[in-house]
C-alpha positions in Angstrom: 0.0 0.0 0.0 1.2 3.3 -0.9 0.5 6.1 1.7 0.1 9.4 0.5 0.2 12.5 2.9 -1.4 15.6 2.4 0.2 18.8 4.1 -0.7 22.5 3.7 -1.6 25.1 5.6 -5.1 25.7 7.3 -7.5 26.2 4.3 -5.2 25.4 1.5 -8.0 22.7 0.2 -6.3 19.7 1.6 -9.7 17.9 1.3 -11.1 18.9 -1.9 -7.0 17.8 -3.3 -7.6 14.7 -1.1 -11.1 14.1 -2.7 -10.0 14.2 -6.0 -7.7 11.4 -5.7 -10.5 9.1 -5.9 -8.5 6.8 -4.0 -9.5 5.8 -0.3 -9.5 9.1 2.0 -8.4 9.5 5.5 -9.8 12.7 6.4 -9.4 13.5 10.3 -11.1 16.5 10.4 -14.5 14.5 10.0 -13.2 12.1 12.2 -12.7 14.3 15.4 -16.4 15.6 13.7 -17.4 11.5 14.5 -15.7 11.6 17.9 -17.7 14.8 18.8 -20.6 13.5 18.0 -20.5 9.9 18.8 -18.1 9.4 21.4 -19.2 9.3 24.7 -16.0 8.3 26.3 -14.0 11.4 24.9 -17.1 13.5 25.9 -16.5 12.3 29.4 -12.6 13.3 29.1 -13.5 16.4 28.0 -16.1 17.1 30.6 -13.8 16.3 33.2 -11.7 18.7 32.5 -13.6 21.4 31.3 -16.7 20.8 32.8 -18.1 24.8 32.7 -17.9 24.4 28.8 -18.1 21.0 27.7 -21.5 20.4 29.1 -24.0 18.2 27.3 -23.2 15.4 24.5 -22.9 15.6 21.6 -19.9 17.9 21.9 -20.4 21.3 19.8 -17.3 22.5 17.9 -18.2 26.2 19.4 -17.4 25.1 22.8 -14.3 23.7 21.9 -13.7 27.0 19.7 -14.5 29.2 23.0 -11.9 27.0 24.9 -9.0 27.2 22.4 -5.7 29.0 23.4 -1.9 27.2 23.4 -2.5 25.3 26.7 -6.1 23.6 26.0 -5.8 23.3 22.4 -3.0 20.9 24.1 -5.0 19.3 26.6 -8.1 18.7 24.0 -5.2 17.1 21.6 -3.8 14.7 23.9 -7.8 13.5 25.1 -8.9 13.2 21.3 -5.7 12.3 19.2 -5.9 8.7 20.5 -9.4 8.8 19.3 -8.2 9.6 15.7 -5.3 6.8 15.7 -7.2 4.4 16.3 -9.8 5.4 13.3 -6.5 5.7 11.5 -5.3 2.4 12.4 -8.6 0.8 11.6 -8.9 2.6 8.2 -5.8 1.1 7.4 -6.6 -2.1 8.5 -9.9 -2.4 6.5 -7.4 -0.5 3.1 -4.2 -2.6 3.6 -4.9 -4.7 0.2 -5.5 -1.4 -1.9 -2.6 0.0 -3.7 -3.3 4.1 -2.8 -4.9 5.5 0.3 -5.1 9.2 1.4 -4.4 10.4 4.4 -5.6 14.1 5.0 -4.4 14.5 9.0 -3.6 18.7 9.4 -0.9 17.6 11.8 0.1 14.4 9.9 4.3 15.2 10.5 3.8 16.9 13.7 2.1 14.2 15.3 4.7 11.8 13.4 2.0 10.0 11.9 3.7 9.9 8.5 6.5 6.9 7.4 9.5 7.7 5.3 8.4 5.4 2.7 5.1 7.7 2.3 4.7 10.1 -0.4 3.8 13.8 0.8 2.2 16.1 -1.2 2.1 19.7 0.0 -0.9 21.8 -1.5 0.0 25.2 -1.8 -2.7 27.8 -1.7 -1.5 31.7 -1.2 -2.8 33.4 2.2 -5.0 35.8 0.5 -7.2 32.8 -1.1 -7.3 30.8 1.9 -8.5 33.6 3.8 -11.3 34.4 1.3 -12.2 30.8 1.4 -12.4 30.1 4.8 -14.7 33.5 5.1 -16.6 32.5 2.4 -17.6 29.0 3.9 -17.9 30.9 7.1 -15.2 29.7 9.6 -13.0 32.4 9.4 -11.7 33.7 12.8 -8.2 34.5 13.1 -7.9 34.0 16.8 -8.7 30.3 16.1 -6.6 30.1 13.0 -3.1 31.2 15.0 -3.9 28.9 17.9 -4.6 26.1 15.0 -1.2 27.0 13.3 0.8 27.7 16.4 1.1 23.3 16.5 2.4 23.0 12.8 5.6 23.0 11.9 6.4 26.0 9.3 5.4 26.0 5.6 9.3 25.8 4.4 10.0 22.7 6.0 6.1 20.9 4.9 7.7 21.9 1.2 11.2 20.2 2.1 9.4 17.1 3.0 7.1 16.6 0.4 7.8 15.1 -3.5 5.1 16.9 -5.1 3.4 20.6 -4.5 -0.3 20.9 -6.2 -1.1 24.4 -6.6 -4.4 25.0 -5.7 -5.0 28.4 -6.3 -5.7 27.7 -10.0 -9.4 26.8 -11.4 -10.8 23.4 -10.6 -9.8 21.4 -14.0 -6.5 22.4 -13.9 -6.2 21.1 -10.0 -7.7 17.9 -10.7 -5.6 17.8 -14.0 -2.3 18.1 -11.6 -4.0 15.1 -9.1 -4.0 13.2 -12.6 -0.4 13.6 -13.6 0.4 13.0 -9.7 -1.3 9.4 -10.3 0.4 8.7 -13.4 3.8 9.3 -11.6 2.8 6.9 -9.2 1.7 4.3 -11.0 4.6 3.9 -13.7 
């Protein structure tokens, strides 16, 4: 099976690049999404130590918003990130006899998640679009956004580490034309 990694910075369209693939997709935004919403374990974690904001179950992504600065965004990592390995692990598990997965996990590197035998590919959006994207779908707020990228490791060394950069900042077609010569590369 080979893995392939997507890195990027906060809006860059790691999941629409991810999507497009058409191979099987990782995505562990939706999965902490899941975990809030179906967990009752993590909700009890959570409640325990923040029990004046995590209140009632399911667990709203507002509250953990409100609650987000350097030290709980840590706090909230280590409770759910054991969650989302072992989605991973089971993802892999149920994909080990295809020949491509995706794995879109925002901290993928940080949270050494990746293998040196996987194949990162960094999608490259500039600020200016990302900002106008994430506004545009309404999630904007760059309080959040600096706590968020405050736990990745910078841009520079995502582009060191990966073997191919999709630039997503063109028109749709000529993304998912990119994603197709990607897939060629990797299958000759």
């Amino acid at each position: 099976m080979i893995r392939i990694g997507l890195v990027g910075d906060i809006g860059a369209g790691k999941s629409f690049v991810g999507k497009n693939f058409r191979f099987p997709l990782f995505n562990a935004d939706q999965e902490v999404k899941k975990i809030y919403k179906k967990n009752k374990y993590c909700f009890n974690k959570l409640n325990q130590k923040f029990p004046d904001h995590i209140k009632k179950f399911p667990i709203s992504k507002n509250e953990i918003k409100k609650l987000l600065n350097k030290k709980n965004i840590k706090i909230i990592s280590k409770i759910v990130h054991p969650y989302v390995r072992v989605a991973l692990r089971n993802f892999l598990n149920k994909n080990y006899s295809k020949k491509h997965v995706v794995l879109d996990i925002p901290l993928l590197i940080e949270n050494k998640l990746n293998k040196k035998s996987d194949i990162i590919i960094f999608v490259k959006t500039p600020k200016k679009i990302i900002q106008k994207r994430l506004k545009k779908r309404g999630i904007y707020n760059k309080k959040v956004i600096e706590i968020l990228k405050s736990q990745q490791i910078k841009i520079d060394k995502k582009i060191k580490l990966s073997r191919f950069v999709v630039d997503n900042s063109k028109n749709k077609k000529e993304v998912i034309k990119e994603i197709k010569q990607i897939k060629k590369k990797l299958n000759d």
